[in-house]
Biopython code that builds the backbone (N, CA, C, O; Angstrom):
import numpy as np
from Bio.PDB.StructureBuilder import StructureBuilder

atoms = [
    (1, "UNK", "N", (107.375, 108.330, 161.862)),
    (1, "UNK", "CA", (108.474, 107.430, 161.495)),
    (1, "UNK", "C", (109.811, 108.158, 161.581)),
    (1, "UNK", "O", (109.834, 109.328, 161.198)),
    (2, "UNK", "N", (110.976, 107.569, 162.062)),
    (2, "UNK", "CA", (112.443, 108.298, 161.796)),
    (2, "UNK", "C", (112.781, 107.664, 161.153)),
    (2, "UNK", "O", (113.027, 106.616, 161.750)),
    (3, "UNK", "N", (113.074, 107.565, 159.781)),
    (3, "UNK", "CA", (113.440, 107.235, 158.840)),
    (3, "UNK", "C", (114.787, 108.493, 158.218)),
    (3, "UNK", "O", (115.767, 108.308, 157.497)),
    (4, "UNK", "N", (114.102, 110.094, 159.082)),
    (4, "UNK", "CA", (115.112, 110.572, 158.418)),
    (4, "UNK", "C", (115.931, 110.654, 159.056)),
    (4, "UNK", "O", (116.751, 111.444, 158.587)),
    (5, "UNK", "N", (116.395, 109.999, 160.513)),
    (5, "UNK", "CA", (116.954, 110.199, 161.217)),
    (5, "UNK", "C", (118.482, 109.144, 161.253)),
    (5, "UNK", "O", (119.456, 109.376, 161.969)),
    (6, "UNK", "N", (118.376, 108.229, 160.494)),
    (6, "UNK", "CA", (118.990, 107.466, 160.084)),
    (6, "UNK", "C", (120.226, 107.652, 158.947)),
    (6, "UNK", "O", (121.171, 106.865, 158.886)),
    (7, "UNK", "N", (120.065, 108.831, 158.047)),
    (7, "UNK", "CA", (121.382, 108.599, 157.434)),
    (7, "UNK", "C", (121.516, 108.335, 156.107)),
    (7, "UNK", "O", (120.473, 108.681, 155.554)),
    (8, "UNK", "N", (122.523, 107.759, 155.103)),
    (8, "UNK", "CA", (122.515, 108.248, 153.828)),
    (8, "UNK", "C", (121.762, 107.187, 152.800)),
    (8, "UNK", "O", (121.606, 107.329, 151.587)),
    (9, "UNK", "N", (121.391, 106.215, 153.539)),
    (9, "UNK", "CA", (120.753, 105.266, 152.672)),
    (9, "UNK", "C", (118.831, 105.292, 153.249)),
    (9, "UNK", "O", (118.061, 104.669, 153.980)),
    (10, "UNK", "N", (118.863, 106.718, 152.113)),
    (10, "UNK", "CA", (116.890, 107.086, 152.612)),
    (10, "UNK", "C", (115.754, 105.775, 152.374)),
    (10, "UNK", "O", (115.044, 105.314, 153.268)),
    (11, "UNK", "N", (115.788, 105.193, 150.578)),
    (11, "UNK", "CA", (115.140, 104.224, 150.231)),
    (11, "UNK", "C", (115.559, 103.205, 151.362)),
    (11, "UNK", "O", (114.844, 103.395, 152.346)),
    (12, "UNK", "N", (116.502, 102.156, 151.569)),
    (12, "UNK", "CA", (116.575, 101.452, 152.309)),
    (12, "UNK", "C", (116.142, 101.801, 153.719)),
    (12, "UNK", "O", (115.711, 100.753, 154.200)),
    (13, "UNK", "N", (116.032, 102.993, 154.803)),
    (13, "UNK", "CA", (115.952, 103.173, 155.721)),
    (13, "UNK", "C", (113.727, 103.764, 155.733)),
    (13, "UNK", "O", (112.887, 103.888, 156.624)),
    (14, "UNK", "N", (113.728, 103.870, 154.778)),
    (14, "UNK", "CA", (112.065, 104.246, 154.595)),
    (14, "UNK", "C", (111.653, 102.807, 154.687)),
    (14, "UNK", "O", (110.685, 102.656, 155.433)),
    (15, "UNK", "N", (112.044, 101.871, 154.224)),
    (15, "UNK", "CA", (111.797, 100.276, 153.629)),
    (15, "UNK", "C", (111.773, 99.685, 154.769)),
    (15, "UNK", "O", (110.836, 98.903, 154.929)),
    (16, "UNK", "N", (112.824, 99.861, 155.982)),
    (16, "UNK", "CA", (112.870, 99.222, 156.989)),
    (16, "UNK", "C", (112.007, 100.240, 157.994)),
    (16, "UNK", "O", (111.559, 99.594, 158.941)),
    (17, "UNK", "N", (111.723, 101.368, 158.037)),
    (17, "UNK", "CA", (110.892, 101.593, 159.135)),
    (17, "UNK", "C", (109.199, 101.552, 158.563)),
    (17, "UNK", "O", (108.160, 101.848, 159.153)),
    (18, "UNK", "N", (109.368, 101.210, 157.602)),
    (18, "UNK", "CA", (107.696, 100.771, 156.699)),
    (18, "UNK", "C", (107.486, 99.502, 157.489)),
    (18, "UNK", "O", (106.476, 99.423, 158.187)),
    (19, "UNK", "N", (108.593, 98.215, 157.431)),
    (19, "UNK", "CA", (108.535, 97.053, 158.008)),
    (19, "UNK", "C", (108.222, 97.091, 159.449)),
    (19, "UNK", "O", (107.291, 96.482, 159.975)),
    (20, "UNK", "N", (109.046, 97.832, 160.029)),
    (20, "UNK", "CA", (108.446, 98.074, 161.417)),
    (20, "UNK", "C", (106.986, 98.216, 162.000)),
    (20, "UNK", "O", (106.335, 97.617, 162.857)),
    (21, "UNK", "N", (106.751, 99.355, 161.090)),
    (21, "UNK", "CA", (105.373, 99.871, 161.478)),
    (21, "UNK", "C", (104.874, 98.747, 161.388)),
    (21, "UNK", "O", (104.605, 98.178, 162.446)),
    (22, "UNK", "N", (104.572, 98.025, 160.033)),
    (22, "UNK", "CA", (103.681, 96.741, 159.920)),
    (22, "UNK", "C", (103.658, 95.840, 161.048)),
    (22, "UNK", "O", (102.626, 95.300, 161.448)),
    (23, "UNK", "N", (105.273, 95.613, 161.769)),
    (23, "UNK", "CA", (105.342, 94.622, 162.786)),
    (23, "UNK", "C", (104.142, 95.308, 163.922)),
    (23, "UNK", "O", (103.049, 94.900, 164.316)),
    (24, "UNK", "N", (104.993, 96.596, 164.216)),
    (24, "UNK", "CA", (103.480, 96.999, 165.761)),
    (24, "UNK", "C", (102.800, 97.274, 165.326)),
    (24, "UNK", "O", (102.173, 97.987, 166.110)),
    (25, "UNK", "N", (102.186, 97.227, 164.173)),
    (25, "UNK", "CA", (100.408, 97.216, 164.131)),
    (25, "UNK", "C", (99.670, 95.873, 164.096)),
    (25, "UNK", "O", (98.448, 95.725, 164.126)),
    (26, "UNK", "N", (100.876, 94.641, 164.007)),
    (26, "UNK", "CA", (100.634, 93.737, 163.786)),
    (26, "UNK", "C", (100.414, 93.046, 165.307)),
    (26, "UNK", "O", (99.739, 92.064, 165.615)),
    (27, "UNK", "N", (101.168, 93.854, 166.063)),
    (27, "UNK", "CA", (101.174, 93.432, 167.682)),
    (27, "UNK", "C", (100.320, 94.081, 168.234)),
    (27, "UNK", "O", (100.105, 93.670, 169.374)),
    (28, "UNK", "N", (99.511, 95.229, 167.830)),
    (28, "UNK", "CA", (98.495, 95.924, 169.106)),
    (28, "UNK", "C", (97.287, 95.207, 168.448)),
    (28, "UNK", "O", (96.162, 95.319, 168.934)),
]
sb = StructureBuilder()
sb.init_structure("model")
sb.init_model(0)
sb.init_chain("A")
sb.init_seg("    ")
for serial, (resi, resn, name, xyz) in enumerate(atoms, 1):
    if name == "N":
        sb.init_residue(resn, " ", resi, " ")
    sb.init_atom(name, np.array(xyz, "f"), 0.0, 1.0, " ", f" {name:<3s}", serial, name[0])
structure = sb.get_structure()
């Protein structure tokens, strides 16, 4: 995940690449 790659808002940016993941696991 890059979550840390994103910048000063960690909780919010962990939250949205958590959502992600769910989306492409939801697509393969």
């Amino acid at each position: 995940m890059l979550f840390h790659l994103y910048g000063p808002e960690p909780e919010a940016r962990i939250e949205l690449c958590l959502r992600i993941d769910l989306e492409f696991q939801s697509y393969s």
